[in-house]
N, C-alpha and C positions, 0 to 999 in steps of 0.2 A: 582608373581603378575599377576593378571588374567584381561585385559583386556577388555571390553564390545565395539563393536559396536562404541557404539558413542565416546567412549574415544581415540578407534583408528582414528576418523575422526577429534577428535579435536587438538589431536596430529600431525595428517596429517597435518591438515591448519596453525598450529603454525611451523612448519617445514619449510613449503612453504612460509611464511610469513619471516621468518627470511632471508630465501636464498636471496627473492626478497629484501628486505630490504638493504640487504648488499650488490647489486646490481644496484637497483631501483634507486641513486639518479646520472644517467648518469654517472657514472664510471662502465663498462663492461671491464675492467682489464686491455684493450686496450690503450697504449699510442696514444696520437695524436700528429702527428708531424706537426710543421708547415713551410708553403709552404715557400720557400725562393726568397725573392722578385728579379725578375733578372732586374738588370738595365742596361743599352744601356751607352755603352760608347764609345765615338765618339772619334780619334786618331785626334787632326790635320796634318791635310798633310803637307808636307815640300817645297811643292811649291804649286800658287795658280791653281783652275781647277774649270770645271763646277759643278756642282752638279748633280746629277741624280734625277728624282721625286721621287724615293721610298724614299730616304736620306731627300728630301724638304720635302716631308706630316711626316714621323719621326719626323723630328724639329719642325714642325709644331705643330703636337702634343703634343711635349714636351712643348710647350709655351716660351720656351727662344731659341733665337737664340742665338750660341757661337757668341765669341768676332772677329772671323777671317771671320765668314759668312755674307751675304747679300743675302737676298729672295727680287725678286721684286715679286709685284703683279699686272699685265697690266690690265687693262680696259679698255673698249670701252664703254662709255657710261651707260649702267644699268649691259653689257655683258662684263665676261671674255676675255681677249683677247687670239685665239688659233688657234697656230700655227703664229705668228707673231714672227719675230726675235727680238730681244732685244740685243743691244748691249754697252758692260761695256767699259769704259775711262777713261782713266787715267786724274790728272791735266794738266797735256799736250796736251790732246786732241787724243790721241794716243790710236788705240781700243785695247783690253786687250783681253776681249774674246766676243763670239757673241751665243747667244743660241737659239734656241726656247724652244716657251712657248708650254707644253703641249694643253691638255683639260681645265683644271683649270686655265688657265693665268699665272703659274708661273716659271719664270729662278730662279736658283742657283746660285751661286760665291763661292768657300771656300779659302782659303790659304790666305786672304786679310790682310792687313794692317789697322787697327782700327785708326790710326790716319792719315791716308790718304782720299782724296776725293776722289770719281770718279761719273761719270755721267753715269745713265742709259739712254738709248737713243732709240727708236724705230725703226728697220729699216724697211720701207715697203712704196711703193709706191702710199697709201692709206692712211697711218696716219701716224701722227706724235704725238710726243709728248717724252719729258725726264727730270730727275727729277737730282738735286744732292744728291748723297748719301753718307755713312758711314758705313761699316760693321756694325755688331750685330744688325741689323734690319731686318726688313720684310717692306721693304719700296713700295708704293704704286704707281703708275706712271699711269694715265692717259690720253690716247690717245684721239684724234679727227680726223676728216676724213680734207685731205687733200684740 
């Protein structure tokens, strides 16, 4: 069988047409795998301790504080408080630990008791102010000048 010109071109395009077809509807033979979500899992510690900020903006993040943690958040007025001590108490009055507040106004606590009180307190010869709390918060505390 003999061929013409155009018959090889139309042969061509039907050719070409098929390939892309069996192609063309975003399958390129390629599997795609998908990304596997990694999630942050946080140990509780077996006695209680401060928090570090990289640990506080994580939970932060995460929008739920665990059951053994408490984030305070200091302010002075409209500002952050920073570089101010803040100090944790027990019901007895008795200080537990003492932190400062980064850049952002915020101390840590983890290893706490959920059904225990304690008082955040601010310690600075400048402001006062302290709040009672409860673990699994992000509790707020409020300072004023002395």
């Amino acid at each position: 069988m003999i061929f013409n010109p155009l018959s090889k071109m139309l042969a061509s395009i039907i050719l070409m047409t098929s390939v892309e077809s069996a192609l063309g509807h975003g399958d390129d033979g390629v599997k795609e795998h998908k990304k596997e979500e990694k999630v942050a899992v946080r140990i509780a510690p077996s006695k209680s301790s401060i928090l570090d900020s990289l640990s506080i903006e994580q939970i932060l993040k995460s929008k739920q504080v665990p059951d053994d943690v408490l984030i305070v958040t200091c302010s002075l007025s409209t500002a952050p408080c920073r570089g101010i001590s803040i100090g944790l108490f027990d019901s007895n009055g008795s200080q537990i630990f003492s932190s400062n507040t980064g850049l952002n106004g915020f101390v840590g606590f983890q290893g706490l008791n959920k059904d225990d009180s304690y008082t955040a307190r601010i310690k600075s010869e400048k402001y006062i102010g302290e709040v009672i709390v409860r673990s699994g918060v992000n509790q707020s505390l409020v300072g004023d000048r002395k």
